[in-house]
Steps between C-alpha positions, in 0.01 A plus 500: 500500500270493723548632914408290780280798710245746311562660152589864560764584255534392128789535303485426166810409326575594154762280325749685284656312134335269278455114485720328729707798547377682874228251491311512897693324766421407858789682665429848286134451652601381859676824507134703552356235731444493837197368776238742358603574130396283163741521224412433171687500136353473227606304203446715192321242208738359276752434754552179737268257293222774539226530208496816290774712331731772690447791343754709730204789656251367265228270572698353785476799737146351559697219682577765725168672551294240546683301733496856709113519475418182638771496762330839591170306510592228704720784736321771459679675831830401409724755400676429130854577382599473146875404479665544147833357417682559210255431171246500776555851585305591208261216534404664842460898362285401190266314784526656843264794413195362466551201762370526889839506630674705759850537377755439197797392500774536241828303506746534256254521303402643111321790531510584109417284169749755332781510676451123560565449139778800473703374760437095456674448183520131559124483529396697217447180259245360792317834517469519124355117516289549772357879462716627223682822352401819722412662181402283291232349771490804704131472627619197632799664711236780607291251683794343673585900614404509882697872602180613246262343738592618807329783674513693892264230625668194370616289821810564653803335392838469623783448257829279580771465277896444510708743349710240328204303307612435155198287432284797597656845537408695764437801259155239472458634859580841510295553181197351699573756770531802302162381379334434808633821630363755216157275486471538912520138562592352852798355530805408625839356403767270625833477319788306551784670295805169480209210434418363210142346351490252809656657807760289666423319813523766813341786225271266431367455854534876550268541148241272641480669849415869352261297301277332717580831740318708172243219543398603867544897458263474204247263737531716778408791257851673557578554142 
């Protein structure tokens, strides 16, 4: 989506699920716009008719990073925020480090391969298909391990989550934190203790205003 004025805010949007399932959607992206800010969601290959396999964090995390890269090109003053939902939580912390952006943003989002698979039981046979057993193809599970990758320099990331996910516990969130906190990260976090994975309709709009308030603290070098 594209503003009518001058591009000087990005938001990237970072679909959560698999297939059909969370797929992008106009209204999820309308959410970020506004006069001076371009939205953009990437497919991930594999899904929507796209070319390519989904490898869930494999090779399709370069969907990610090089759709930031030439965005930055063509914008190179814009500021970028990453926004992670759900599956894309993780899609966003295996990427964000290494990308010219200014913020990250987490959303009920997975912020751990392992306790994705712990917790999920129901997804466990897609995991094995897709990357498989955590021991028996553990290098594979290391590279999908962001928390490892993080360091005191990484951007700054703010982490939203409702207390009552039971797609995504919030114990995904609070183990982020603890793990920002001991590496020295900057952060912040935003929880909303009786919602569940998507908040309902006046927590919603109360979720999206201390986002795109996190958005203009971080621009106005606040945070």
């Amino acid at each position: 989506m594209t503003p009518k004025e001058d591009v000087k805010r990005i938001v990237i949007y970072l679909r959560g699920g698999k297939g059909q399932v969370g797929k992008v959607r106009a209204a999820r992206m309308m959410q970020f716009a506004n006069t001076n800010t371009l939205v953009f969601g990437p497919y991930y290959r594999g899904n929507n008719g796209s070319e390519g396999k989904d490898e869930f964090y494999g090779a399709d995390l370069n969907d990610v990073t090089v759709a930031i890269r030439i965005l930055h090109q063509k914008y190179p003053y814009a500021a970028i925020h990453m926004v992670g939902f759900s599956r894309g939580g993780l899609q966003g912390l295996l990427t964000f480090q290494d990308l010219p952006i200014s913020s990250y943003i987490i959303w009920g989002g997975v912020s751990d391969i392992y306790l994705m698979y712990e917790e999920r039981v129901d997804l466990r046979g897609m995991l094995k298909r897709m990357i498989g057993h955590p021991k028996k193809q553990a290098v594979a599970y290391q590279q999908r391990d962001a928390l490892a990758q993080i360091t005191k320099s990484s951007p700054p990331i703010f982490i939203v989550h409702g207390g009552k996910d039971k797609q995504v516990g919030i114990h995904h969130a609070y183990h982020l934190a603890q793990q920002l906190e001991e590496k020295g990260t900057t952060y912040r976090t935003f929880y909303q203790m009786l919602e569940g994975h998507v908040p309902r309709p006046f927590a919603l709009k109360q979720t999206l205003f201390e986002i795109k308030q996190w958005m203009i603290d971080v621009e106005e070098n606040k945070i």
